[in-house]
Structures are given as structure tokens and as C-alpha cells.
N, C-alpha and C positions, 0 to 999 in steps of 0.2 A: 518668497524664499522656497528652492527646492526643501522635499519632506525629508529629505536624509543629507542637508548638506554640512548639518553640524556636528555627523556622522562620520566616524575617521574610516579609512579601513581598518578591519578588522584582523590581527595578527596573532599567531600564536605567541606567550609570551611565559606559560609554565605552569603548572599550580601552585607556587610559590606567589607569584601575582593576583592582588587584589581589585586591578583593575578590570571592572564590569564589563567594560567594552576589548575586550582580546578573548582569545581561547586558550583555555587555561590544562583542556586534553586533544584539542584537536590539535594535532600538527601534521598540516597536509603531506610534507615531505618523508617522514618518520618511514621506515623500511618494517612493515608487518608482513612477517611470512615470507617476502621476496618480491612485495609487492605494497608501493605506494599508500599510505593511509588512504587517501584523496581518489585513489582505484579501489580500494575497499567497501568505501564508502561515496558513490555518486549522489551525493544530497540533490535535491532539485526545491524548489520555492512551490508553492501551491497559487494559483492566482485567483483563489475565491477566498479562502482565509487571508493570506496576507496582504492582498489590494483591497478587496473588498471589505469582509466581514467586520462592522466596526461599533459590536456590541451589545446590539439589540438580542432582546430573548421576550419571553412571552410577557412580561411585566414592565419592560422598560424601551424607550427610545436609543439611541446610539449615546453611546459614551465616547470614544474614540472617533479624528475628523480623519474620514479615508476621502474627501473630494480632492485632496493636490491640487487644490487652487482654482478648481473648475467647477463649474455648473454640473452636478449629478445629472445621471440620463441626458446625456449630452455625448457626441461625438470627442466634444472636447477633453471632455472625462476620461472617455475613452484611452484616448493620447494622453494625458496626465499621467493616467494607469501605469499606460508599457514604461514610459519616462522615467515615475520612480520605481517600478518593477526592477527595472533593468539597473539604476541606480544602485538598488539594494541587494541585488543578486551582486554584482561589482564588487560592492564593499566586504561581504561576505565571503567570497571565494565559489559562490553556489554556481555548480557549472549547468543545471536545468533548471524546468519551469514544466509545468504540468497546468491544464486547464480545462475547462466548459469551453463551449462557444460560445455561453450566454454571462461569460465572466469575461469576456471582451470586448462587448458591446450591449447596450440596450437594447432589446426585443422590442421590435417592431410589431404592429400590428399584422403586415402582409410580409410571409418569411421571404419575400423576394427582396425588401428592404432590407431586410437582418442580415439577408445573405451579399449585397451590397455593401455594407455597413463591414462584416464582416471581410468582405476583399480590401475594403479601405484601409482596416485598422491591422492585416496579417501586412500588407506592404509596411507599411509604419515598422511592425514586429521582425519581420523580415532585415528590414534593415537595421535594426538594432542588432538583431544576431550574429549581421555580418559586421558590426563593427567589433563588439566586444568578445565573437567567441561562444558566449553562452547559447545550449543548445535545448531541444523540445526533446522530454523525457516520454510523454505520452499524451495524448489528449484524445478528449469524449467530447459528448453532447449532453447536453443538460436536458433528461427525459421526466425532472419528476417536481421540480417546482413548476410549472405553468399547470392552473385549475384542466385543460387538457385533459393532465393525466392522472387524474385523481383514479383512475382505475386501473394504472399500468400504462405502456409505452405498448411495448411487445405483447405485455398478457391484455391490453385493452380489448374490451366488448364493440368497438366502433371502427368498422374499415379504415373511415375518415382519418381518424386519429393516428391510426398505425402508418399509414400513408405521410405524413405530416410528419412523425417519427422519425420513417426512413427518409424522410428529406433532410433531416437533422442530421440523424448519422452519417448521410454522403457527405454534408458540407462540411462535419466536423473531420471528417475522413479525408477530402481534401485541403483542408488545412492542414492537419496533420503531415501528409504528403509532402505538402510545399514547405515546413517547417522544418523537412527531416525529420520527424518527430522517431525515435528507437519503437514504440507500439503503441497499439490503440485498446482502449479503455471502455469495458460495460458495468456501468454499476446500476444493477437493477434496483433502483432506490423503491419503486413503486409496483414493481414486479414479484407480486403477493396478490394474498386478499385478507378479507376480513370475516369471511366465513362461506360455508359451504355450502348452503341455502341456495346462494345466487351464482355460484364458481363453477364450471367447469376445468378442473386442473390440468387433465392430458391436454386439455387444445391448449390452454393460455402458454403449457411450458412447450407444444409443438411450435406453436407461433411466435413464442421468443427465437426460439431454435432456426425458422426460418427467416430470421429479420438479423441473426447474426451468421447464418452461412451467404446470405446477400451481402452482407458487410464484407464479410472476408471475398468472397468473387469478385466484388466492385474495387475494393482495392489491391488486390492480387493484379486487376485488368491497369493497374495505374504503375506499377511497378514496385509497391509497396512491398519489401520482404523482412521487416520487422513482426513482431509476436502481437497478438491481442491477449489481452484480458480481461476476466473476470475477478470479481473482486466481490466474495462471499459478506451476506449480513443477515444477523437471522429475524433482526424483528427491527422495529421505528425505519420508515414511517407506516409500513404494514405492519399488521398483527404475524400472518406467517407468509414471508418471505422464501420466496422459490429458491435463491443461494443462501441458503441456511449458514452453512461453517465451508471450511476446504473442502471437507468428504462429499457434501452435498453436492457441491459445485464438480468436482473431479466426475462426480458418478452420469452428471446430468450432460457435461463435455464429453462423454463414452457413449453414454447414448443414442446420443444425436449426432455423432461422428465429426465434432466440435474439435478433440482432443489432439488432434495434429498441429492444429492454429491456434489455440490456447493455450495460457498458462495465468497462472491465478498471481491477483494483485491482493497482498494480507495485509488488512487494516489491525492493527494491536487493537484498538477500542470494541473492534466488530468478532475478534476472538473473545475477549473476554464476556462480551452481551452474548456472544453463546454461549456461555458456559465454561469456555476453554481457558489453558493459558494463551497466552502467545504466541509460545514455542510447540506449542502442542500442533496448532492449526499451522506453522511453518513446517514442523515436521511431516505431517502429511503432504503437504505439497511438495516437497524435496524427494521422499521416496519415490513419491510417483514420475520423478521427474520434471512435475508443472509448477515450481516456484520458480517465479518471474520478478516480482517488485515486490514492495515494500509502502505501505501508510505509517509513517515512521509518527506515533501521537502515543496517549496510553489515556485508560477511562479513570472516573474515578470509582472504588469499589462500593463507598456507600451509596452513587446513585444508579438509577437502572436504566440510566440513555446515553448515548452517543455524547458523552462531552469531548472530544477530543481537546485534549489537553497536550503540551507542549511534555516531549518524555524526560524525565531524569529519575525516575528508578531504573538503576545500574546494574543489579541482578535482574532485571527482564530484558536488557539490552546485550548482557551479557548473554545470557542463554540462547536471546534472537541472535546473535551474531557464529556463535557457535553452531545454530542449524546452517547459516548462511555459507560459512565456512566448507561444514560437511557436503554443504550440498555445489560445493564448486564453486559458489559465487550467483548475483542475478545477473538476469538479462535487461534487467530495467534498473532501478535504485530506491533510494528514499525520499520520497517526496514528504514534506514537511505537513500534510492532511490536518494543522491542528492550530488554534487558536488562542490568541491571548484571554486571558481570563479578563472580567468585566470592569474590574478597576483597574484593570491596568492600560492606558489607554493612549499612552504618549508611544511616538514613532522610537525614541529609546528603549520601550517596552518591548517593540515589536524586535530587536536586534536583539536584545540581549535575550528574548524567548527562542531566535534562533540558533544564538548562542549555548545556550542551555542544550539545547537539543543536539545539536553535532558535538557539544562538548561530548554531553550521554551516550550517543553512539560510538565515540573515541575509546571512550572508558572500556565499552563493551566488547569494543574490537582488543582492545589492550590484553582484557580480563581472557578471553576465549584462546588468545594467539599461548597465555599464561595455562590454559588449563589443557591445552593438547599437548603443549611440550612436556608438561608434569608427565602425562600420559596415565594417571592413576584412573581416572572415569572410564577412559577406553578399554584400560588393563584391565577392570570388573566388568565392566558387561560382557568382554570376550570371554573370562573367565566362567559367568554366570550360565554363559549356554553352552557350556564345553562339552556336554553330555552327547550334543548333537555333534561333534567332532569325529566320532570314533562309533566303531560297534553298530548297533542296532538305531543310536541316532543316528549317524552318516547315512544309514541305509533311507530311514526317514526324508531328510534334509534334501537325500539326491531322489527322490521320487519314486526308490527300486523297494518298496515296502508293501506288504495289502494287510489289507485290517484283520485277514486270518491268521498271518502271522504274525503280528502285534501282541491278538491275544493270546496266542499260542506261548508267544515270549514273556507275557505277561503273568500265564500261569506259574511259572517257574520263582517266579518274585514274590510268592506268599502277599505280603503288603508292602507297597517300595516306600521306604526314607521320605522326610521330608522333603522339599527341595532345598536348596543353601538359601541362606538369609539372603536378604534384598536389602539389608545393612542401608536402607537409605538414609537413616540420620548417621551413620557415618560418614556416608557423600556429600551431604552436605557440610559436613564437619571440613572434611576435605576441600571443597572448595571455597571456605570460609580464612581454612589454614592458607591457601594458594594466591586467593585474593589483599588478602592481608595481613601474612605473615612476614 
């Protein structure tokens, strides 16, 4: 029996509805802002969590049966994979899919097979795509589970290895290609170290740099005109990871003359291990221009790793959708980066977690389209810096000021006023009244 065939589709049906299996905020049709829910929000399917991932963690074997009826590490597998992949994007509405290379096939010993294996199994994909529509959101190469790389892809110590790397990135590059995929994906999962003893840092972060402007040449030379990105983390599986948060990432794209081809892919899980909100590491990437996609999961706060978890707090969705907003819209979407929890382990589980999740993101789109039309947030921050409007700020603001004259204006002020309150427990009071009044 197929893995979702006792799976209906999945329809919007209300929050009034206590049926598990429908969407009870997502409704793809619904007119937000002048514009489609369903265009607001491009979900895409992950195909390492959701084909794959089926439970195991450092103390236990697999809970959950992800084989689809086939022999693991098998070709066959393979093709079970796309079959219910594509099944379950179907029933969902999900209009992408996001992946590895090494999440569609088994790794071979000689990557000439792999890469074999791989032309086998994008035909199979290929032709799914054209039957149902659904399309490639982004896809990478998988540089950091094979013992390989236990020292980095790009920042690796061994010619060999980096070599071996870049043969990765091409094949995954032209897959992507032939996928149509909207952009291509660097998640430097093992691009760190562990201390400074044995590191040289300027070379490891020059030789990332020259192993993703080869990336972008080789596919630019194929006709590829979609975005690349990075996608910021600051620790697991390295101690310190070279894309720390957004700023890190933006600063190290400028450097290296990156920043024209790139734009940042923000995991929710991988802001908060820095330190950040969410909305924090979105907001930076929006002003600078380089928010591109979206790891649409959330951690949990009492532990300190990468649990990607399926999202449903609603105030961090909501916030996320409000930078999203401000910032135009992406260029990529939300790819679903997150996994069922360990008991939970039936292919019903797996729906209704992605259920969950677009519902969440509904909410949040709801919440945000509700908190710009108030206009009360926008009214105070404009109000907040009004000083810069006029006078002596304006002169500031437009660049015609010198620090002589500052002080100069500054003596005449004895001691200046306070600033005005930053009233933020009234804002959120506000947005408390907005959401739920």
C-alpha cells in the first residue's frame, strides 16, 4: 500500500473544524494585501526530513518506517522516495521541494556511480515534475555528513577533499539546473573548527570563497539566473562556525565580492543558537537587501541544539512574516527544514506536522497584514526618530553635518532631555490588543 494513500487531500476547512487532517488558517485562495495567501507563502517539502529522517538520535534506532516499501540503500528506495514525496506534496498543496544530492540517492563508493545514480533518479523526478506541476525550490550538496569532511568542505586541510567537494557542488548544480530549481544552497554545516591551535582562519574562509565564486561561474556558464545562498549557523556541528548569524554571513559576502550572487537562506532554529530572535536575523538580511528564503522550523529554548522542530508559536511567525512583508517579499520560500518529534512516527504524523506548520505560517501572515493596517507600530517608530526630521537632525540624516558643528550645537543645550520612552511594554500591549481584540 502507498505511504499516504489513506491520506485525503488536504483542504482548507476553518478554525471552527476539528478535523486534524484540513487547514484550519491556511486558505491558499484568501486575498492578503492583494495578493494570494498561496503567493505569500511558497511552502516547499524538505526531502531529508520528510522522506528520510525516521527517528533515530544518539540513543535510539528509527521509530518511524520511511522504506515505502523498498529495500533501503537501494535504487529502489530511491524511486519509493520521489513516488511518495511527490504524493505528499500533491495532497498538501506544497508547490516545491528543496534537497541534497545525497537525499536522493545512496552514496556510492566511486562518485562516478553517485553521479550515475543521480542522472537515473532526477529523470524519474523530472518527470514527476512535469506531470503534477510541483517545482525545485533550491538545492545543495550534502558537504558535511561523509567522514570526508570532518574538517570542512571548502575550509578543509586536503586538496583531495576540496576537489571531491567541488565535484559535488557541480553535480548538485546541475541538477538543480535541470530541475529549474529558483536557487542554489551553501550550508556550511562543517565550515568551522574546533580551535585555533591547528586553524588557519584567513585561508579556510579564502578557500570557501573560492569554491563558491567557481560555483557561481560554472553555473552562470549553464545559463542559471536564479540567487545562491547562504544560510547562517553559528555552532553544532562545529564549535565556531564561519557563518555565525546574518551579519556574519552579509559581512563575509562583501568581502569576498560574494554579495551580488548571494542572498541569505534564515533558519528560525539557527537564529535563535545565536543568540538572536528570528526576526532579528530576518531583519538584517532585509535591510541589506540579501533576504532570500526562509527554514521555516523553531528550536526548542530549553535545549541548546538544532532541534528543528515543526513551528506553531504564532507570535514568532507573526513577526517573521512582518519582516517578510517589509522586506517585499523572498526570492525563494519556506521550505519546511523540520521534523517530526520521536514518538511521533506514523505517516499521519507526518501530515498533520505539516499541517501545523502552514497552518502557523497562515496565522502569522494573517497577524502582520492586521498589524500594518492598525498602523500603530509604524506610527511610533516614525514618531520615535522624528528629531531626525527637521533642524539639526535632518542636517545629520542627509550627511551635510561635521562633528565641529555638532559640538558646537551641542554647547548651547546645557544638558539635553531625555530621549522619549521606547514604551515597549505598551507595544506589545498593542499588538496583543490587535491580535486579539
Amino acid at each position: 500500500m502507498a505511504a499516504f494513500e489513506n491520506i485525503p487531500a488536504i483542504r482548507y476547512e476553518g478554525a471552527a473544524s476539528e478535523n486534524p487532517l484540513a487547514f484550519h488558517f491556511y486558505d491558499p485562495e484568501r486575498i492578503v494585501l492583494g495578493r494570494k495567501m498561496s503567493e505569500h507563502l511558497p511552502f516547499a517539502m524538505s526531502w531529508w526530513h520528510t522522506l528520510g529522517a525516521a527517528g533515530t538520535d544518539m540513543f535510539g534506532r528509527d521509530t518511524a518506517d520511511k522504506s515505502f516499501g523498498a529495500e533501503k540503500g537501494t535504487m529502489a528506495h530511491a524511486r519509493a522516495k520521489v513516488d511518495a514525496g511527490f504524493d505528499f506534496m500533491q495532497k498538501l498543496g506544497i508547490r516545491y521541494f528543496c534537497f541534497h544530492d545525497v537525499d536522493l540517492v545512496p552514496e556510492a563508493d566511486d562518485i562516478k556511480e553517485t553521479n550515475r545514480r543521480l542522472d537515473e533518479i532526477s529523470d524519474h523526478i523530472l518527470a514527476k515534475m512535469n506531470e503534477t506541476g510541483i517545482k525545485c525550490l533550491w538545492g545543495t550538496a550534502n558537504l558535511f555528513s561523509n567522514p570526508r569532511y570532518m574538517n570542512g568542505a571548502g575550509s578543509t586541510n586536503s586538496a583531495d577533499v576540496y576537489c571531491f567537494a567541488a565535484a559535488q557542488v557541480k553535480k548538485a548544480i546541475d541538477l538543480t539546473v535541470k530541475f529549474g530549481g529558483k536557487a542554489y544552497l551553501f550550508w556550511g554545516g562543517r565550515e568551522g573548527y574546533e580551535t585555533l591551535l591547528n586553524t588557519d582562519v584567513k585561508f579556510e574562509q579564502e578557500n570557501i570563497a573560492r569554491l563558491m565564486h567557481m560555483a557561481v561561474d560554472y553555473a552562470r556558464s549553464l545559463g542559471f539566473t536564479g540567487d545562491f545562498f547562504i544560510e547562517p549557523k553559528p555552532k553544532e556541528p562545529m564549535k565556531h562556525q564561519y557563518d555565525y548569524d546574518a551579519a556574519t554571513a552579509i559581512g563575509f559576502l562583501r568581502e569576498y565580492g560574494l554579495d551580488k550572487d548571494f542572498k541569505l537562506n534564515i533558519e528560525a532554529n539557527h537564529a535563535t543558537l545565536a543568540g538572536h530572535t528570528f526576526e532579528h536575523d530576518l531583519r538584517i538580511a532585509g535591510m541589506n537587501g540579501m533576504l532570500g528564503s526562509i527554514d521555516a522550523n523553531q528550536g526548542d529554548p530549553h535545549l541548546g541544539w538544532d532541534t528543528d522542530e515543526f513551528p506553531f508559536d504564532v507570535y514568532t511567525a507573526t513577526y517573521c512574516m512582518l519582516e517578510v512583508l517589509r522586506a517585499g517579499g523572498l526570492t525563494g520560500g519556506f521550505n519546511f527544514d523540520a521534523k517530526c518529534r520521536r514518538p511521533s512516527y506514523t505517516m499521519e504524523d507526518l501530515v498533520e506536522s505539516y499541517i501545523l506548520g502552514m497552518d502557523t505560517y497562515a496565522l502569522g501572515l494573517l497577524n502582520a497584514e492586521k498589524i500594518i493596517k492598525d498602523g500603530r507600530l509604524d506610527a511610533f517608530v516614525k514618531e520615535r526618530y522624528a528629531s531626525f526630521e527637521s533642524g539639526i537632525g535632518k542636517k545629520i540624516r542627509d550627511g551635510n553635518s561635521t562633528l565641529v558643528e555638532l559640538a558646537a550645537y551641542a554647547d548651547t543645550l546645557g544638558a539635553p532631555a531625555l530621549p522619549g520612552s521606547g514604551k515597549a511594554e505598551h507595544l506589545e500591549a498593542v499588538v496583543n490588543q490587535i491580535l486579539f481584540g
